[in-house]
SERO-4910 file (N, C-alpha, C, O; in steps of 0.05 Angstrom, whole numbers):
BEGIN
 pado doro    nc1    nc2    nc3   cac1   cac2   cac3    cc1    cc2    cc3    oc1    oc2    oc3
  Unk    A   -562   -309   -251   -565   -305   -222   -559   -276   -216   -540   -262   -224
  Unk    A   -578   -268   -201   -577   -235   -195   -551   -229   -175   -538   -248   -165
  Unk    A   -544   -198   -168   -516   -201   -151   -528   -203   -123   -513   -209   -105
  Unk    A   -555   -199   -116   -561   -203    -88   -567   -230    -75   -572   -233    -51
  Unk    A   -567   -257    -98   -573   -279    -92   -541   -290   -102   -532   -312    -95
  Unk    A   -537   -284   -108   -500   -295   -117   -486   -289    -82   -471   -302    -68
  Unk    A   -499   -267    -79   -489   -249    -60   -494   -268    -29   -473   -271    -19
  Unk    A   -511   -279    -18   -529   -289    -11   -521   -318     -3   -520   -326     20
  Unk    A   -515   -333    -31   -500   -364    -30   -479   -360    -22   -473   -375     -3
  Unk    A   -456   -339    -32   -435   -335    -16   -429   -337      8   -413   -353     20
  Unk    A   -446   -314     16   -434   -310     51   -451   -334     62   -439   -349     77
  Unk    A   -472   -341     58   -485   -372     71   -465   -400     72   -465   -420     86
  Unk    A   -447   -392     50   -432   -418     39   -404   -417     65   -396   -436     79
  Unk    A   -394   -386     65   -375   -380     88   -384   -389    116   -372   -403    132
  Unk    A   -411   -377    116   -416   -379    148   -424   -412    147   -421   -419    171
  Unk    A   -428   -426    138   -432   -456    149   -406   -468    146   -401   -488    161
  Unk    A   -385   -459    128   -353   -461    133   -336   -459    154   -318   -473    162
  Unk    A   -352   -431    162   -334   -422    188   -341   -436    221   -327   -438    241
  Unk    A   -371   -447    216   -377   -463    237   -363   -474    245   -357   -470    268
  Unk    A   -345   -501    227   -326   -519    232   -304   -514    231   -290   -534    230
  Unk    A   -289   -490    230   -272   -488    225   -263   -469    262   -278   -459    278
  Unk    A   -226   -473    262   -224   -455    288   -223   -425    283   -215   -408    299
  Unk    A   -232   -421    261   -223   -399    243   -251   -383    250   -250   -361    241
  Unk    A   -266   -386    258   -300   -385    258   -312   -354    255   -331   -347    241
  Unk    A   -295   -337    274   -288   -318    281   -295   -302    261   -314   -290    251
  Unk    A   -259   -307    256   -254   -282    238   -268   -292    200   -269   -277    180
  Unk    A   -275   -313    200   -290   -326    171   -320   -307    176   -321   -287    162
  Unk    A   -334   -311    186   -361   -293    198   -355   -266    188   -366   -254    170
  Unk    A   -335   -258    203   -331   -225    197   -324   -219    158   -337   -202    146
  Unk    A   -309   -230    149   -311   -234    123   -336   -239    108   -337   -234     84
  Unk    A   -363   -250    125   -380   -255    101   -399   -240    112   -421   -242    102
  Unk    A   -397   -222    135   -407   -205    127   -398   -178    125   -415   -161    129
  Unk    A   -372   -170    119   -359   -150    102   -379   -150     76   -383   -168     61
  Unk    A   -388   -123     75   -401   -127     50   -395   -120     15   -410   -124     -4
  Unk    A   -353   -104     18   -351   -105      2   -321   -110      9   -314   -111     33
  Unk    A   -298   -115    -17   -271   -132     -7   -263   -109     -2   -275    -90    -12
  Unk    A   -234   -102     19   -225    -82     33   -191    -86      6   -186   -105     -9
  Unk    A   -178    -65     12   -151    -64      3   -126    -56     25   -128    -57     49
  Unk    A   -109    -52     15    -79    -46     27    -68    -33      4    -66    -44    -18
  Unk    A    -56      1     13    -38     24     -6    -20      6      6    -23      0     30
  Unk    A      2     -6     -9     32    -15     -8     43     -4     10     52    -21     25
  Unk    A     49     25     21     64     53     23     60     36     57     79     38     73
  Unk    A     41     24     62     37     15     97     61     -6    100     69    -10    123
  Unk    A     73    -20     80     91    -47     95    115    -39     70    125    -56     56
  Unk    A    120    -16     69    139     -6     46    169    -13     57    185    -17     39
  Unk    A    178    -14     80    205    -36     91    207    -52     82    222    -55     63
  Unk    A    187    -75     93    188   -103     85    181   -107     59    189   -129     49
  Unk    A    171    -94     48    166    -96     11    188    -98     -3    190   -114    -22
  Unk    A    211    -77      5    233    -83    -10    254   -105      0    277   -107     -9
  Unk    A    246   -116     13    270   -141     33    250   -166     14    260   -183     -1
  Unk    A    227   -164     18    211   -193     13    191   -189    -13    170   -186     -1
  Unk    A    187   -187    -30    167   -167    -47    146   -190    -44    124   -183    -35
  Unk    A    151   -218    -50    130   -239    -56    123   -250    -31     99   -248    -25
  Unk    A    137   -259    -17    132   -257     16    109   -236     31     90   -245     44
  Unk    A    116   -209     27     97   -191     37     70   -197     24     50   -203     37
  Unk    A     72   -194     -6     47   -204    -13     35   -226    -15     14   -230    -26
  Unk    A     50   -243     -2     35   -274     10     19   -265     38     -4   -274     43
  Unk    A     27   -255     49     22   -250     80     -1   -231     74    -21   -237     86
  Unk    A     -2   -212     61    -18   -193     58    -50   -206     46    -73   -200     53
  Unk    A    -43   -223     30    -71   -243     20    -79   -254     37   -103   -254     42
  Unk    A    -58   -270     55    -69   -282     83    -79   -267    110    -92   -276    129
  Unk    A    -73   -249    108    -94   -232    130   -123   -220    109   -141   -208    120
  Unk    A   -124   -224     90   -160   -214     71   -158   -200     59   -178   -193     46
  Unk    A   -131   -184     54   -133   -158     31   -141   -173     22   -141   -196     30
  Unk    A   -164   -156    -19   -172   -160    -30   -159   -155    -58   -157   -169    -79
  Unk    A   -153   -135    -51   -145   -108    -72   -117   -105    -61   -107   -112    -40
  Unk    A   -104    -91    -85    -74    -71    -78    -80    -49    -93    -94    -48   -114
  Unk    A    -61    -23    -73    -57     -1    -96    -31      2    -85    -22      2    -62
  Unk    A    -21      3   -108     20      5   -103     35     31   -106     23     51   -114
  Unk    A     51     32   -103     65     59    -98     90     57   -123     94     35   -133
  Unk    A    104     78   -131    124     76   -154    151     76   -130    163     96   -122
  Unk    A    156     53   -123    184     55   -114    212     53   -126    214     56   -151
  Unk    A    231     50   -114    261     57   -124    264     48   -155    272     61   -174
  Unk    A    252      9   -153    254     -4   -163    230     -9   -185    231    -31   -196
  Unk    A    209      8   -192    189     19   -206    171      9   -195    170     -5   -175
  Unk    A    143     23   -221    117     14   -215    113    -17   -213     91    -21   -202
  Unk    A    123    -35   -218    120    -58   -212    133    -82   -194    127   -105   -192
  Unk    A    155    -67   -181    170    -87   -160    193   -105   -171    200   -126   -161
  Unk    A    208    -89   -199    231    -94   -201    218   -123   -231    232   -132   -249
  Unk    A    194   -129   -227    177   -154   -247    170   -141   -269    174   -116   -270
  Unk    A    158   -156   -294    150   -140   -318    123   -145   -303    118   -163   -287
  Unk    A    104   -121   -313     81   -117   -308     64   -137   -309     44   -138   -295
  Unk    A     71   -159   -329     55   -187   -324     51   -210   -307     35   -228   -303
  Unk    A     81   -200   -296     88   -218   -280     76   -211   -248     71   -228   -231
  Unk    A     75   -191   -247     73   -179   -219     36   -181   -223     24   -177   -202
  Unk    A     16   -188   -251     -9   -185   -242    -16   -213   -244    -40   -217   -242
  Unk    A      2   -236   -248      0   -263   -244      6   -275   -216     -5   -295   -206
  Unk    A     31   -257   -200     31   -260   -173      2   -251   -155     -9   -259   -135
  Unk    A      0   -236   -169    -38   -228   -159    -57   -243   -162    -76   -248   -146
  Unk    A    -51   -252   -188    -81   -259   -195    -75   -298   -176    -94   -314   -175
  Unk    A    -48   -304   -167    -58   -331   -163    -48   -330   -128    -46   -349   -112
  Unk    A    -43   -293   -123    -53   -304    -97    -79   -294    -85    -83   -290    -61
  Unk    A   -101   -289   -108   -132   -282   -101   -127   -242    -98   -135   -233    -76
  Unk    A   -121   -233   -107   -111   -207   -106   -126   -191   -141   -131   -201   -163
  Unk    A   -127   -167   -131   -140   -147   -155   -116   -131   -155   -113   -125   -131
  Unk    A    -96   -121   -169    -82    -99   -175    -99    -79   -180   -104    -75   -204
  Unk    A   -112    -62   -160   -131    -36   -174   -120    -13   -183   -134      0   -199
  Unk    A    -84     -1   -170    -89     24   -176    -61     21   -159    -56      6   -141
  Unk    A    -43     44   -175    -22     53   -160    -19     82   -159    -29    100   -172
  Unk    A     -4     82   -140      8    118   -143     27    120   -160     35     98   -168
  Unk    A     38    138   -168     67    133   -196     75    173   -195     59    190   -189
  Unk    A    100    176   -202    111    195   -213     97    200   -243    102    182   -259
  Unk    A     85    217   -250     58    222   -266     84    233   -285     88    220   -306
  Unk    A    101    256   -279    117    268   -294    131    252   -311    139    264   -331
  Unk    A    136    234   -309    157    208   -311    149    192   -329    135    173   -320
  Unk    A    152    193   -358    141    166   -376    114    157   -369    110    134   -361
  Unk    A     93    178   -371     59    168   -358     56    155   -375     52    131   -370
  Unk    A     55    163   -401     53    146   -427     50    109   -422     30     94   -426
  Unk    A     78    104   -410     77     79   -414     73     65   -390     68     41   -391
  Unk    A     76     79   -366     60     78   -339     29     66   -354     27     41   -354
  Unk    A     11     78   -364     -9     75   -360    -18     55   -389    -40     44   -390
  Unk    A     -4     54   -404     -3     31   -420      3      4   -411    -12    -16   -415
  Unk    A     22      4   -401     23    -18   -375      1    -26   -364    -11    -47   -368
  Unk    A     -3    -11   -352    -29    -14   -331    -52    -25   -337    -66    -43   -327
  Unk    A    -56     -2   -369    -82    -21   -377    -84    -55   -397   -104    -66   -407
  Unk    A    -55    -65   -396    -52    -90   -415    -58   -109   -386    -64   -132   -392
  Unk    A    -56   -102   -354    -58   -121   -338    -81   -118   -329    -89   -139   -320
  Unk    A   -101    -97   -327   -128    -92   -322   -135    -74   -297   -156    -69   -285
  Unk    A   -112    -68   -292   -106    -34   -269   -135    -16   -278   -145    -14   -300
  Unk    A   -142     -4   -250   -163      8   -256   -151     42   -252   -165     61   -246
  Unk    A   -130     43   -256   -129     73   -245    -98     85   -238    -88     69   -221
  Unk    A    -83    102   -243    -63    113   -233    -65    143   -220    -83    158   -228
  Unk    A    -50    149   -203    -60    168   -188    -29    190   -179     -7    180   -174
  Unk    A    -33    210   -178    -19    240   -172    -15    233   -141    -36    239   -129
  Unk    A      3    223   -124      2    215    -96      4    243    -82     -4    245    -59
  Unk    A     11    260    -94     24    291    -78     41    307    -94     59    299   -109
  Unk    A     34    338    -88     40    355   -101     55    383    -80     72    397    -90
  Unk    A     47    387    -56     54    394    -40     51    421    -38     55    436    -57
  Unk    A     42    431     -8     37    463    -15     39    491    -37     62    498    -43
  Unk    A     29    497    -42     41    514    -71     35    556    -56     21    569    -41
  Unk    A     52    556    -71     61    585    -56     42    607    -80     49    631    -80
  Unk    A     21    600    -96      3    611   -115    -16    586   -116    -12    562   -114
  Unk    A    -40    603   -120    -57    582   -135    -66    589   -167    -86    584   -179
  Unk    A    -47    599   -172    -43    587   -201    -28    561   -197    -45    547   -208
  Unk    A    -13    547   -191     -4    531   -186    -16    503   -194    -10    485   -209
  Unk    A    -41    511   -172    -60    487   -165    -82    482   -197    -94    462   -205
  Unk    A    -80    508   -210    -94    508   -231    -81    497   -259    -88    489   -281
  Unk    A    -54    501   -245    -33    487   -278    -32    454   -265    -26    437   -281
  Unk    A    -38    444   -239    -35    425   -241    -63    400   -248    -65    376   -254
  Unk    A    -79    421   -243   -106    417   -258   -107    405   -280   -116    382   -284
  Unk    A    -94    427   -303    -89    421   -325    -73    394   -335    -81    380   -354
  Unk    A    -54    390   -322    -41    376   -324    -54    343   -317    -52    323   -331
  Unk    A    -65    346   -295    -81    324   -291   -103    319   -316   -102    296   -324
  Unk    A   -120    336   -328   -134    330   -356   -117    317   -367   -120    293   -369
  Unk    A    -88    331   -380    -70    317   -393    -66    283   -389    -69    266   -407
  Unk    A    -58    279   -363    -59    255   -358    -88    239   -365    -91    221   -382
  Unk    A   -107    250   -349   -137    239   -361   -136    230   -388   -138    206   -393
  Unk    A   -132    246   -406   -137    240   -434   -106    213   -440   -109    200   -461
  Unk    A    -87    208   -428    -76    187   -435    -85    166   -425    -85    146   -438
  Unk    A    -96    167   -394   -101    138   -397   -126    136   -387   -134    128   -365
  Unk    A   -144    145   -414   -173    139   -413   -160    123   -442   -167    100   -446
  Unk    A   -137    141   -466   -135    118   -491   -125     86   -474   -132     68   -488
  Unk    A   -111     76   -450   -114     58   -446   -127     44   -427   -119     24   -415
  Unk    A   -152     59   -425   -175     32   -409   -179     36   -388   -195     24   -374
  Unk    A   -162     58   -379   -162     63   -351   -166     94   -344   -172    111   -361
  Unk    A   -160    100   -311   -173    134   -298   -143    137   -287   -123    124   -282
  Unk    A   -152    166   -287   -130    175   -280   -144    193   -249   -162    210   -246
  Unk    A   -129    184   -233   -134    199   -200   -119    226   -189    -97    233   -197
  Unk    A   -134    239   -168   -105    253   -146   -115    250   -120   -139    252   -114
  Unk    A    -98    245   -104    -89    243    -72    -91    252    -61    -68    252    -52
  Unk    A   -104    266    -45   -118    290    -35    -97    290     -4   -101    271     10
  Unk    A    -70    314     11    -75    321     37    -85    335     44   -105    342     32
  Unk    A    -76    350     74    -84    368     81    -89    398     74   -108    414     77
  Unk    A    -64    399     63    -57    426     44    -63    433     27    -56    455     19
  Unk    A    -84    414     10   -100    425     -6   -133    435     -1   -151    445    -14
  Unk    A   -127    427     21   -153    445     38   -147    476     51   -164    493     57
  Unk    A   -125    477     54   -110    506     75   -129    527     53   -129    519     30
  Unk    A   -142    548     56   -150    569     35   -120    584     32   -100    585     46
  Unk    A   -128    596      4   -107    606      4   -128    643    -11   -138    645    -34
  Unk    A   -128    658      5   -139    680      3   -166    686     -3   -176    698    -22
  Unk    A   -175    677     14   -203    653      5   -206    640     -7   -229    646    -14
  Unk    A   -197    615    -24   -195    605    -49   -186    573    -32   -168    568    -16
  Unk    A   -204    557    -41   -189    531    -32   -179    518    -54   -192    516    -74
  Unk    A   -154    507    -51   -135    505    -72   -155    474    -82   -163    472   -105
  Unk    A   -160    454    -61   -184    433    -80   -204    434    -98   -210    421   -119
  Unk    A   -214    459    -81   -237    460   -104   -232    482   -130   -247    490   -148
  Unk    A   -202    488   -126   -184    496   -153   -189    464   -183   -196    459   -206
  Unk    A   -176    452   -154   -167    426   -179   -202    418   -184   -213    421   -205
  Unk    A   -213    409   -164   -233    393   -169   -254    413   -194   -271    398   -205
  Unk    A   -255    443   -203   -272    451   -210   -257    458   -241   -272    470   -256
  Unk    A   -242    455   -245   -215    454   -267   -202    426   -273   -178    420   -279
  Unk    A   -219    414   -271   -219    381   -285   -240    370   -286   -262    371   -274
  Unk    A   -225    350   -316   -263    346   -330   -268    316   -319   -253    298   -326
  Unk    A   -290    312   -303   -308    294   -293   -302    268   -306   -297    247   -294
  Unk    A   -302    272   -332   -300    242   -359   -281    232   -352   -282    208   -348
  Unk    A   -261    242   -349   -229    234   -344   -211    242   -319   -188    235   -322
  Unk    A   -215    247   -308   -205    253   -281   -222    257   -257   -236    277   -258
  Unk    A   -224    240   -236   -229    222   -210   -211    232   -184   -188    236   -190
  Unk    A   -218    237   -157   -198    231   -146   -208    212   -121   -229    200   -116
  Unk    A   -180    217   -105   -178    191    -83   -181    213    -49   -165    227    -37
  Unk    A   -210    203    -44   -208    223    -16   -191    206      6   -200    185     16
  Unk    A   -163    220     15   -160    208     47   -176    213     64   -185    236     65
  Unk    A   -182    200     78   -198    209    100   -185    223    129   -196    233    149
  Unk    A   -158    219    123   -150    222    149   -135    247    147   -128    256    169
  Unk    A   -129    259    126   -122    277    117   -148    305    114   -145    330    111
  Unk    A   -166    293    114   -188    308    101   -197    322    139   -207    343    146
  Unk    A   -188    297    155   -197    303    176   -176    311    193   -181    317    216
  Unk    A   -148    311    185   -136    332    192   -130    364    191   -121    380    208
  Unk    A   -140    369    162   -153    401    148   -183    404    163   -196    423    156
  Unk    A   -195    386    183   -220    401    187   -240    399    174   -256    418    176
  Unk    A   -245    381    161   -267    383    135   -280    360    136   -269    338    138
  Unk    A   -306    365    134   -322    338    142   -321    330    117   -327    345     98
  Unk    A   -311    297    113   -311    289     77   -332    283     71   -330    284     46
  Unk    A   -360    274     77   -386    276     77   -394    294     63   -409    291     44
  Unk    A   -383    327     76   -402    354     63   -389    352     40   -401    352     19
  Unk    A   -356    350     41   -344    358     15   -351    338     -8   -344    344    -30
  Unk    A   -363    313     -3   -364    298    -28   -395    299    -35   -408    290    -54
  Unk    A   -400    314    -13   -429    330    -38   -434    349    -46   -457    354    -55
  Unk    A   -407    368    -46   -402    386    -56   -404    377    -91   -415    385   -111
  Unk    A   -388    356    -83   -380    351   -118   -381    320   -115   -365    305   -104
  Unk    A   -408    315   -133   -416    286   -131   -396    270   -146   -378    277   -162
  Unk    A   -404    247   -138   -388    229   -158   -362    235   -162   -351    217   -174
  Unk    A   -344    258   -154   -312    256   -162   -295    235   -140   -273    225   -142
  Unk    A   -310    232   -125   -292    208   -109   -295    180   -122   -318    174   -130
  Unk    A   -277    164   -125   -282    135   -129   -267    113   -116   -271     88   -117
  Unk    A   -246    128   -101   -234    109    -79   -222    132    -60   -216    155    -65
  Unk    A   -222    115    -30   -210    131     -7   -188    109      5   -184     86     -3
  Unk    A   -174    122     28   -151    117     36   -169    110     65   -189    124     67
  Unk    A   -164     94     83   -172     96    112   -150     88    133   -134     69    132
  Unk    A   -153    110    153   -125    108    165   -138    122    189   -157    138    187
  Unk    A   -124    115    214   -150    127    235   -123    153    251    -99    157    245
  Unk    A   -141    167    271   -122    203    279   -118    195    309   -137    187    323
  Unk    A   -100    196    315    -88    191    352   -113    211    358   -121    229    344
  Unk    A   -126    200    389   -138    215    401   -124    235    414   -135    256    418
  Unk    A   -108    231    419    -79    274    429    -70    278    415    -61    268    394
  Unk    A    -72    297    425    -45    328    402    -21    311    412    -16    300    434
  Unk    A     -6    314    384     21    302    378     41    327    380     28    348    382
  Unk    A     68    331    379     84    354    375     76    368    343     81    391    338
  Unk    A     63    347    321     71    355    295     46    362    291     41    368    268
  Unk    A     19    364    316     -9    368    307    -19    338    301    -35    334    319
  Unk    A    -16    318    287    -34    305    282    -11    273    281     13    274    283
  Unk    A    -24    253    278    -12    218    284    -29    208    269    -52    218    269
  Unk    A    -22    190    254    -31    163    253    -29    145    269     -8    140    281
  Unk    A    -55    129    274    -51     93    289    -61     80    282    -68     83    259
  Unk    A    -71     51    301    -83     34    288   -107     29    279   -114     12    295
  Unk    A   -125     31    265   -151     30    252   -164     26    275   -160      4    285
  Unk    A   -182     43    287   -204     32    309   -196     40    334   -215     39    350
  Unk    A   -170     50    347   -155     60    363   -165     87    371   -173     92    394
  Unk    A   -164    107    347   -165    137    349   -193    149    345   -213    138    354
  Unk    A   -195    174    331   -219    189    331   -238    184    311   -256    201    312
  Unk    A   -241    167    290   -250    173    276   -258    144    268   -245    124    262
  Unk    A   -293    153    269   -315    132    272   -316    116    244   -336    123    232
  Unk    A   -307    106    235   -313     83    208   -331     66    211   -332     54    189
  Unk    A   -346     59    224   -355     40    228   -386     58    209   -400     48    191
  Unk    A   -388     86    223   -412     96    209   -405    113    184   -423    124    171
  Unk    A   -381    116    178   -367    138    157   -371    120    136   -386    126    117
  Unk    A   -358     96    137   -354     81    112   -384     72     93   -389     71     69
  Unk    A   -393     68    110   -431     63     97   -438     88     82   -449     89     60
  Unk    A   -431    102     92   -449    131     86   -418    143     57   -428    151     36
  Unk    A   -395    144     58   -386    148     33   -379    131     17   -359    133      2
  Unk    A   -401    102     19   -399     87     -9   -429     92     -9   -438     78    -27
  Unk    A   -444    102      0   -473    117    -18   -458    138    -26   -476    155    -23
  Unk    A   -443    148    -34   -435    170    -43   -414    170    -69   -403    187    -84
  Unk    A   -413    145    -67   -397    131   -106   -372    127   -107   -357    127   -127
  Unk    A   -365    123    -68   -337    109    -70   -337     74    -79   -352     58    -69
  Unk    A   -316     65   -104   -316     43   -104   -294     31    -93   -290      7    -97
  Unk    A   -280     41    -82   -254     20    -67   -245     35    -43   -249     59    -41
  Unk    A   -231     16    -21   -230     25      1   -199     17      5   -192     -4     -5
  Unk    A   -186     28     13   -155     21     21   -145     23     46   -144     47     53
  Unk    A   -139     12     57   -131     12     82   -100     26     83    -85     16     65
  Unk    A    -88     45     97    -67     61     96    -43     67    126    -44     89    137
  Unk    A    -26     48    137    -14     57    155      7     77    157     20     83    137
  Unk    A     10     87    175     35    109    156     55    109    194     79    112    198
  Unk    A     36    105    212     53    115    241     46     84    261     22     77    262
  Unk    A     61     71    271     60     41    278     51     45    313     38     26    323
  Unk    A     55     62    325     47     62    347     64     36    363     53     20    378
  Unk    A     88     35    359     98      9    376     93    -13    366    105    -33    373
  Unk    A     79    -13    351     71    -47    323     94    -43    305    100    -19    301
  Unk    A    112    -64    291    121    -70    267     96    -62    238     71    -62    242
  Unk    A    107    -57    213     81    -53    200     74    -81    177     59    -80    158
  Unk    A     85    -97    184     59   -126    184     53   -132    200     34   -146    194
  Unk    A     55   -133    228     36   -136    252     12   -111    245    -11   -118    252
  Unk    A     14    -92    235     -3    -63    232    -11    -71    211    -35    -65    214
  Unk    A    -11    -81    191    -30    -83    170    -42   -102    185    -64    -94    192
  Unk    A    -35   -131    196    -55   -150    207    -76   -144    221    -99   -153    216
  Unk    A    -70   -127    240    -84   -120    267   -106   -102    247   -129   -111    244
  Unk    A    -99    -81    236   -117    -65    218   -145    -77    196   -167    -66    192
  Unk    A   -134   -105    185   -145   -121    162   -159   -139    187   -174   -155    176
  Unk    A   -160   -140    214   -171   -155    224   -197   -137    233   -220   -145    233
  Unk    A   -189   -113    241   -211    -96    241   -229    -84    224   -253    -80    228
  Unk    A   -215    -78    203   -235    -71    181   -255    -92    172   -278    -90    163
  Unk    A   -241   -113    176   -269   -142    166   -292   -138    191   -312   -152    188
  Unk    A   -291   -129    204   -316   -129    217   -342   -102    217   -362    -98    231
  Unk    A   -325    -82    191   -325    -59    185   -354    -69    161   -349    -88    147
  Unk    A   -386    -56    157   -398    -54    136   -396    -35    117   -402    -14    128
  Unk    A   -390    -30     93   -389     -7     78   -397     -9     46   -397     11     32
***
């Protein structure tokens, strides 16, 4: 069976589901989502450490699809052996795709890990302004480095893109330092979007600057006012920045995963903010 008729029975199978159901609604918007949406951990990172299996019960029940996790106190895996934490996934309908991790830090077995549970990816979360761009070019390097370990285990190695790696630095943009000083085979990165559109930069032009290096983004939407700090996070669909036509147009462009990212609650708790967010993105095509 081809994926457009697999594709097809599916959502037909939902929408005559959701008829009868009081659920009708929000079941509809799911079938026709046209690809599964995620949640970066880093959005309900409170309650993650109070509830770890709890949060990720709740988090399956609003439609994440996917996770990408963050290296907290308690490590890359939530205090669980790595098997354990991709069996809590796998049986509550969940993909472990990809975490952020302290790269410096035992990558080695970071990413050996990763690839015995079927992780698609570890990623450089931030590196932070650099006062040279030589800097940006040793961390280049360094990212190959990582590339070449965990391509030996099955997996990509990413980076995180903020603002500050857009700032020029003497005409020189420190991104397209890293992006033009890493090899394609083995190193990927992760466009924020909200970041990209806090530096000013349409992520559209820049990801055809350089095809194919994107393979997952962050989505997180920009307060419509100037804040004291310049720029806010809120709730997905709230602020400036159109997804509804963005997201179509950079998965023609060879993004394969989408993550949903809260970082500023606007007066929401942040599992009310992932909810409210996962309720809007399902009505999101991309």
């Amino acid at each position: 069976m081809n994926n457009s008729r697999r594709d097809f029975l599916r959502n037909s199978a939902l929408a005559g589901f959701a008829l009868s159901m009081p659920y009708k609604n929000e079941l509809m918007a799911m079938a026709n989502n046209s690809k599964p949406f995620g949640l970066q951990l880093w959005s309900v990172k409170q309650s993650l450490y109070k509830d770890t299996l709890g949060v990720l019960k709740q988090i399956a029940a609003n439609g994440y699809k996917k996770i990408e996790g963050f290296e907290g106190d308690i490590g890359l895996f939530w205090g669980m052996k790595h098997t354990e934490l991709k069996k809590v996934m796998d049986d509550l309908g969940m993909n472990f795709v990809s975490s952020h991790c302290e790269i410096s830090k035992d990558f080695e077995r970071k990413a050996a890990q990763a690839g015995e549970i079927g992780m698609k990816y570890l990623f450089c979360p931030h590196k932070g302004a650099q006062p040279s761009i030589d800097n940006y070019k040793k961390f280049a390097d360094e990212f190959n480095t990582c590339g070449e370990i965990a391509k030996k285990h099955g997996i990509r190695f990413a980076y995180h893109n903020h603002d500050y790696s857009f700032v020029p630095m003497n005409g020189i943009v420190p991104q397209d330092v890293m992006m033009k000083n890493t090899d394609p085979k083995i190193v990927d990165f992760e466009m924020d979007l909200y970041w990209t559109r806090v530096a000013n930069v349409n992520p559209l032009t820049y990801m055809d600057k350089y095809p194919n290096r994107f393979k997952l983004v962050h989505v997180k939407d920009l307060v419509k006012t100037n804040t004291e700090k310049g720029h806010e996070s809120c709730l997905i669909g709230k602020g400036t920045i159109d997804y509804k036509s963005l997201l179509p147009q950079v998965a023609k462009r060879g993004v394969q995963h989408m993550f949903v990212e809260q970082e500023d609650y606007t007066g929401t708790n942040e599992m009310d903010a992932a909810k409210i967010d996962a309720a809007y993105v399902k009505t999101l095509n991309w």
